[in-house]
NUTIVO-642297 format. One record per atom (N, C-alpha, C): x negated, y negated, z; residue number from 1. Coordinates in pm, whole numbers, plus 50000, padded with zeros to 5 digits. Layout:
X:Y:Z:NUM
...
This chain:
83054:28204:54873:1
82915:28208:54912:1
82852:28069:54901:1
82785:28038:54784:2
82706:27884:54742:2
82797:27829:54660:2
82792:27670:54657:3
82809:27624:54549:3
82728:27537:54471:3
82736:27447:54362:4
82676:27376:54298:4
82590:27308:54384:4
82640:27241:54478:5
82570:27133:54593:5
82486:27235:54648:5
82535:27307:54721:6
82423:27404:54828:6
82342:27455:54733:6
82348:27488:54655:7
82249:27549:54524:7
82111:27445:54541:7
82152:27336:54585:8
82051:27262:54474:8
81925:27238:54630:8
81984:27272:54780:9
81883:27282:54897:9
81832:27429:54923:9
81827:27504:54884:10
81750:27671:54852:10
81604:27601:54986:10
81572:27667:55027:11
81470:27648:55157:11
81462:27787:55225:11
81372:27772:55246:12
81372:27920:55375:12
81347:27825:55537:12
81456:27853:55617:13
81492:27805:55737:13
81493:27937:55808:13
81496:27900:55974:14
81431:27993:56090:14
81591:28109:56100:14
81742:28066:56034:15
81796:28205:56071:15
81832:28219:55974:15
81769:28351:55969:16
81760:28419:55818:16
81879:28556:55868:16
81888:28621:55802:17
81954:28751:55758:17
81990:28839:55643:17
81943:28950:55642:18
81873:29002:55496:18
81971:29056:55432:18
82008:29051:55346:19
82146:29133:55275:19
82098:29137:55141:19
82101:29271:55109:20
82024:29367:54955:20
81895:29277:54960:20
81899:29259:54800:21
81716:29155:54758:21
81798:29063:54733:21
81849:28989:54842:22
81872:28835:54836:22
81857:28772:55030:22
81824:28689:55013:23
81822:28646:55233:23
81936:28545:55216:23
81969:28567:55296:24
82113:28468:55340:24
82047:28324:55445:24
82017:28238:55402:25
81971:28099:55499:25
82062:27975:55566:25
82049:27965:55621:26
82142:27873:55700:26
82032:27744:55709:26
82037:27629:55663:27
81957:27545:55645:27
82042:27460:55827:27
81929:27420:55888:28
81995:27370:56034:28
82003:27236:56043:28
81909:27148:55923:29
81942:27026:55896:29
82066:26946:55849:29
82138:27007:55770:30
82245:27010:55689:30
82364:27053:55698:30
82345:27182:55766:31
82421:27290:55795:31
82488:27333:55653:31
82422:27335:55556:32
82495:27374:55410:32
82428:27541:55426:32
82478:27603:55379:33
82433:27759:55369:33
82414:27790:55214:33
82271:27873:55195:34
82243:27904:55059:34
82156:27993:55029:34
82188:28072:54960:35
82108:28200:54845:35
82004:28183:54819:35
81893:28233:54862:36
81765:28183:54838:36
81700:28363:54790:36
81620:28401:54675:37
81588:28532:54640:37
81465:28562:54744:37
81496:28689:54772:38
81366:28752:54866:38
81247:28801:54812:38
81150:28689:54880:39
81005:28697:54846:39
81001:28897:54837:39
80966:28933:54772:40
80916:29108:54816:40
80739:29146:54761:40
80692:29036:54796:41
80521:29040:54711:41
80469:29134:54821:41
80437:29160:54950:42
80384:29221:55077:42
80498:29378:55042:42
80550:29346:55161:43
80679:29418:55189:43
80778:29374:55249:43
80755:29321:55371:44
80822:29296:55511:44
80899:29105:55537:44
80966:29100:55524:45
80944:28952:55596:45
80872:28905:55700:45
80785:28839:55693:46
80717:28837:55876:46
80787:28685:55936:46
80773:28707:56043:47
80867:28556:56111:47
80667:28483:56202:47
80689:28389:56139:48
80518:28325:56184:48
80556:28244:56268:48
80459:28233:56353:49
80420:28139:56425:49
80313:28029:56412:49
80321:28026:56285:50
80202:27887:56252:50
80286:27753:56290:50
80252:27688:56396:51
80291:27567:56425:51
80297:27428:56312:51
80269:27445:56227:52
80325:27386:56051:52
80381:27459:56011:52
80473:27538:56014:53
80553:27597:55944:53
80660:27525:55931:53
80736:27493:55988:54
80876:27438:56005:54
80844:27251:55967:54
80747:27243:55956:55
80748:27090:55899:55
80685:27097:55768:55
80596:27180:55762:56
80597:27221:55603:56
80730:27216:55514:56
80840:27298:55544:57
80917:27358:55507:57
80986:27234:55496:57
81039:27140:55579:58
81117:27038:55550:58
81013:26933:55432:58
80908:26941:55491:59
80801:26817:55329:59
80876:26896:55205:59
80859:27021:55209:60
80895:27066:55074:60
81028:27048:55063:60
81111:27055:55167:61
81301:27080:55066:61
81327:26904:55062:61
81258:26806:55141:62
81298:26655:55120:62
81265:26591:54998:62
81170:26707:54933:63
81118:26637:54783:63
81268:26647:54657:63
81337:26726:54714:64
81459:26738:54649:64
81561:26592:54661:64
81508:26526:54749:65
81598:26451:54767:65
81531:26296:54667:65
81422:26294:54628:66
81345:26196:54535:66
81418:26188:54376:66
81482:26069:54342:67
81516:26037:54201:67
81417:26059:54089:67
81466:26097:53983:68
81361:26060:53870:68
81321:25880:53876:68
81221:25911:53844:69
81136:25774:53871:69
81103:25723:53997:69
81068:25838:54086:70
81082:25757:54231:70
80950:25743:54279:70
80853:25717:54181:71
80707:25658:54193:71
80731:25507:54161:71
80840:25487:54056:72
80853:25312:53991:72
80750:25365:53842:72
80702:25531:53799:73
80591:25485:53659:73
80671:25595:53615:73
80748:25628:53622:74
80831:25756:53551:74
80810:25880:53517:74
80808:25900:53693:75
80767:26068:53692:75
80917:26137:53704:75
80919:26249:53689:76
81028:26322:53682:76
81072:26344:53794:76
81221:26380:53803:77
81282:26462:53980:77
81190:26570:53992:77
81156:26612:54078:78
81136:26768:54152:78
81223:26845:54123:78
81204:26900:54039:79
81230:27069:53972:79
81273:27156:54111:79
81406:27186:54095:80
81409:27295:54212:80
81408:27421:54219:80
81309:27443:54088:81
81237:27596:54118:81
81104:27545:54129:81
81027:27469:54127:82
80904:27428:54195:82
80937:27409:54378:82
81027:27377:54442:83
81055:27380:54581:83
81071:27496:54598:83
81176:27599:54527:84
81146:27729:54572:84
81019:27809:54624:84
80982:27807:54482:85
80816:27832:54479:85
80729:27807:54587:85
80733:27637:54592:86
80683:27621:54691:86
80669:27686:54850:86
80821:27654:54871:87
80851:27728:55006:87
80836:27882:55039:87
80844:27909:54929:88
80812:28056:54928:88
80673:28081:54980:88
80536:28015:54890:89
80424:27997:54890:89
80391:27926:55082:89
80482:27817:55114:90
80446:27801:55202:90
80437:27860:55358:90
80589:27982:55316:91
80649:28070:55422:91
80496:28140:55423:91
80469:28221:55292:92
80382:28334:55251:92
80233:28270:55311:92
80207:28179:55332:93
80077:28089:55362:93
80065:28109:55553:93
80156:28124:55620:94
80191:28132:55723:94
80120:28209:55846:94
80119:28291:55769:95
80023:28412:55801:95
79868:28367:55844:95
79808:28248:55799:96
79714:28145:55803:96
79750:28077:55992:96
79792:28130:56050:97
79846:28046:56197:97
79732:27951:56247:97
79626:27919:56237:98
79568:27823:56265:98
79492:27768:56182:98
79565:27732:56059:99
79516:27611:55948:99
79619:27508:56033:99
79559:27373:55963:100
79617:27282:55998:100
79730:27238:55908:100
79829:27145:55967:101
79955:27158:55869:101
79889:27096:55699:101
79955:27162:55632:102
79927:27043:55501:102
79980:26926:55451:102
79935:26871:55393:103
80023:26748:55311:103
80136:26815:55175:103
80197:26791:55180:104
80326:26812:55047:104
80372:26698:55035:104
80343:26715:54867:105
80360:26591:54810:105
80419:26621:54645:105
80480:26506:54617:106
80558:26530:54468:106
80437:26524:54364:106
80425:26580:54216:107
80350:26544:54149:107
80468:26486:54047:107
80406:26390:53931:108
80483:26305:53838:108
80536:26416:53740:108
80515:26562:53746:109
80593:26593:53618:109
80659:26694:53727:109
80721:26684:53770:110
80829:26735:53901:110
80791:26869:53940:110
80656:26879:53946:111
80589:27004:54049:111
80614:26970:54212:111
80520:27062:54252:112
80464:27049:54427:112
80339:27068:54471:112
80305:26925:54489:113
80150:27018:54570:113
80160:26996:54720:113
80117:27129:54769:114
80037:27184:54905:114
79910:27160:54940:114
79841:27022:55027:115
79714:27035:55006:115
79625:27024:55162:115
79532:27090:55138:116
79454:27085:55296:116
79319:26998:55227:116
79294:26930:55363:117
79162:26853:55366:117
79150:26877:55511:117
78999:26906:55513:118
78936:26976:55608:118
78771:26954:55608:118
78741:26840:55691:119
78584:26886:55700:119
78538:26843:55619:119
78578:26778:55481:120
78470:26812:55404:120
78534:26924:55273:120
78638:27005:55317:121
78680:27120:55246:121
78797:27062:55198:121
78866:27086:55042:122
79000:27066:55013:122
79033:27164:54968:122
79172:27205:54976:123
79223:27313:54886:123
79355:27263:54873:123
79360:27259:54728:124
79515:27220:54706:124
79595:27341:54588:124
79738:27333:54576:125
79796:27448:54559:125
79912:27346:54485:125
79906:27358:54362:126
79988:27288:54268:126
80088:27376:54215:126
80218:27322:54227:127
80348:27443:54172:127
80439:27397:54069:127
80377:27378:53955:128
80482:27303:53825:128
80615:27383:53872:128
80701:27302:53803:129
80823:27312:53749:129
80862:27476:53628:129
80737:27497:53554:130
80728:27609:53512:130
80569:27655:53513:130
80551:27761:53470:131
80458:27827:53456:131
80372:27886:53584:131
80239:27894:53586:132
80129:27908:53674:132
80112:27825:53791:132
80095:27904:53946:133
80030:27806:54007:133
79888:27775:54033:133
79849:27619:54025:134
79735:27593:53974:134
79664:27608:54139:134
79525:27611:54158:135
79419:27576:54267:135
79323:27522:54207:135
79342:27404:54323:136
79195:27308:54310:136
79160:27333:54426:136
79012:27346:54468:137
78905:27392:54580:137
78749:27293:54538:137
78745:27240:54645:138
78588:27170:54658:138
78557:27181:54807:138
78465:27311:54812:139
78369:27318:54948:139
78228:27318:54934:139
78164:27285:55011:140
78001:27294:54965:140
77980:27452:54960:140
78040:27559:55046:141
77999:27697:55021:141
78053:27741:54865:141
78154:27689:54848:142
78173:27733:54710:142
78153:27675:54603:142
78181:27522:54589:143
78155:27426:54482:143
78310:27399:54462:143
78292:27339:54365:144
78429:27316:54338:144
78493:27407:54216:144
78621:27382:54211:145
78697:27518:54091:145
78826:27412:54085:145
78870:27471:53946:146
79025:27390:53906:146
79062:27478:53833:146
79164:27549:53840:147
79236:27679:53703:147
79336:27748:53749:147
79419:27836:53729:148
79531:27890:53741:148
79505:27995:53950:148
79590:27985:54004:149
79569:28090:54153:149
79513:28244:54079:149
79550:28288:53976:150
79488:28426:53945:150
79358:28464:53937:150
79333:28316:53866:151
79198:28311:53816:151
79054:28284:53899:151
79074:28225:53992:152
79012:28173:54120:152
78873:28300:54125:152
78789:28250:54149:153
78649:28305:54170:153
78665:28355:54320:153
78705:28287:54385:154
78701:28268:54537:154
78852:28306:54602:154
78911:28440:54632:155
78994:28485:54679:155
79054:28378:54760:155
79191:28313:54738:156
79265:28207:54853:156
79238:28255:54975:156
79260:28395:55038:157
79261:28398:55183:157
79091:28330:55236:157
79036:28380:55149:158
78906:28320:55200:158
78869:28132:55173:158
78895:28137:55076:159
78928:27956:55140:159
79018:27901:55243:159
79162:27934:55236:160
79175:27895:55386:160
79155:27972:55526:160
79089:28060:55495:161
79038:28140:55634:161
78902:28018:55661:161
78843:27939:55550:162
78747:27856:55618:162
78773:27738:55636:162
78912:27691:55592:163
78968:27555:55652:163
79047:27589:55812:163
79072:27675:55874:164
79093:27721:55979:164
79014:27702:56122:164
């Protein structure tokens, strides 16, 4: 099935095929094939058509490819259960088909952030290495907020339903 190497590019790529609660991915960059666990938060897999999807998806699995220290101030590698996460989050975000693509970017203690700027509006979507994912939001309808995605005053779909 995987090995050590393919282990370490986990991505959700466009041919999928579902076998038990695991998806079988065929990464098309690489052509390495790998085990990636099935999101089951909804129900369904949906296949999107958000035109950032597929470049999302590569910002997030290329952060795998960054050394420890690859700022030059000694931030950590990218954690590759924060890329999971991520991609997961970013597949699951999809559903959003006319937000604009986001920025993905490494943070120094080997998270991921997802972030939209819009207008005037930001929403960013921080994915440590462990624990909680964080949201930061500054819109004039809402104000600004910083604290865990659970905790959020302001339901996510409705912030990016207004960066849209």
């Amino acid at each position: 099935m995987t090995n050590a190497r393919s282990a370490s590019y986990a991505l959700i790529y466009p041919h999928l095929a579902r076998t038990g609660a695991t998806l079988w991915v065929q990464d098309t960059l690489s052509m390495v094939d790998v085990m990636l666990p099935f999101a089951e938060r909804g129900s369904t897999l949906s296949m999107s058509s958000a035109p950032w999807l597929h470049s999302a998806q590569i910002g997030v699995k290329e952060l795998l490819l960054l050394d420890e220290d690859w700022n030059g101030e000694g931030a950590l590698q990218v954690a590759q259960s924060a890329v999971v996460t991520a991609g997961q989050l970013v597949a699951d975000l999809a559903i959003f088909e006319s937000l604009p693509a986001p920025a993905v970017y490494a943070t120094n203690d080997g998270g991921v952030v997802i972030d939209w700027q819009v207008d005037g509006r930001h929403v960013d979507l921080e994915v440590p290495p462990a624990g909680d994912i964080e949201l930061f939001y500054s819109m004039p309808e809402h104000g600004t907020w910083d604290g865990t995605i659970e905790a959020t005053p302001v339901p996510l779909e409705d912030l990016l339903g207004s960066l849209a």
